[in-house]
C-alpha positions in Angstrom: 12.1 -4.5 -44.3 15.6 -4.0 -45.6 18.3 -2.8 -44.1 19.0 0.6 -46.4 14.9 1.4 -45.3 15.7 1.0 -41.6 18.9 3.3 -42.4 16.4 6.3 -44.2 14.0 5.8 -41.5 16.6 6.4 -38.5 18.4 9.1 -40.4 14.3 10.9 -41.1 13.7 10.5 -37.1 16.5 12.7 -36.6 16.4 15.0 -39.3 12.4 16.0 -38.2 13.7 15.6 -34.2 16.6 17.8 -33.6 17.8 16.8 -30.2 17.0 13.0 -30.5 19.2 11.4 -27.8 18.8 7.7 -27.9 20.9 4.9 -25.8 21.0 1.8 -27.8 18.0 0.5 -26.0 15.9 3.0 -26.9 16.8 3.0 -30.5 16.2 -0.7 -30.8 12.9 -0.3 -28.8 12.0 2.6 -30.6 12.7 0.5 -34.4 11.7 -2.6 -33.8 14.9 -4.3 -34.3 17.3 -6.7 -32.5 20.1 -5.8 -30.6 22.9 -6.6 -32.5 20.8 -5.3 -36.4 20.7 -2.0 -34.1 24.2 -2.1 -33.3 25.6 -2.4 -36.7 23.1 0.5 -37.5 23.9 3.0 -35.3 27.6 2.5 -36.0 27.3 2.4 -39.7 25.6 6.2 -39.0 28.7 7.0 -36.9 31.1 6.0 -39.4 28.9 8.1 -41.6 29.0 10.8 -39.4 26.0 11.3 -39.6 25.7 10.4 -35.9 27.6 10.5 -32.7 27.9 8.1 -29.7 28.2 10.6 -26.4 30.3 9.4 -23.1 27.3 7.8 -21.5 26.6 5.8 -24.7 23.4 8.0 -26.2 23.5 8.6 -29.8 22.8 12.1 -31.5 23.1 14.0 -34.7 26.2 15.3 -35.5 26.3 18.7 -36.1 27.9 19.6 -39.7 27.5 16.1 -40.5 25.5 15.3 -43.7 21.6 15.6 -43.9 21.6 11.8 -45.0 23.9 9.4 -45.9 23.5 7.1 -49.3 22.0 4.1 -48.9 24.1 0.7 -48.0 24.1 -2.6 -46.5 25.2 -2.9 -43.0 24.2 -6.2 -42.0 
C-alpha cells in the first residue's frame, strides 16, 4: 500500500470518528503498520495540523485544523 493511501485512510478514520484518541500503539495496531512507518505518519499529520499529540502521548483531531491534508510522502 503506499504511504499517501495510509495518510487518506488515517485522516478518513478521524474525519467519520470525532473523538478518535489513539496512543501510538493503538494506531499502529489499528493500521497494520510498523512502529517507526506509524511514527513518521502520525507526525507528518501533526505538522499538518491536522492532528495533535496530547500530554499522555494520544493523538486527536485538531480542532480548526484542515478536513484533510494533500497527499505526500512521509517515509
Amino acid at each position: 500500500m503506499r504511504i499517501e493511501d495510509v495518510l487518506q485512510r488515517i485522516q478518513g478514520e478521524y474525519v467519520e470518528m470525532p473523538g478518535l484518541r489513539l496512543t501510538p500503539a493503538q494506531a499502529q495496531r489499528l493500521w497494520g503498520l510498523d512502529r517507526k512507518v506509524c511514527e513518521q505518519l502520525l507526525s507528518v499529520l501533526v505538522d499538518a495540523k491536522f492532528l495533535s499529540q496530547t500530554r499522555d502521548g494520544a493523538f486527536i483531531r485538531t480542532d480548526g485544523g484542515p478536513t484533510r491534508i494533500a497527499p505526500r510522502s512521509a517515509a
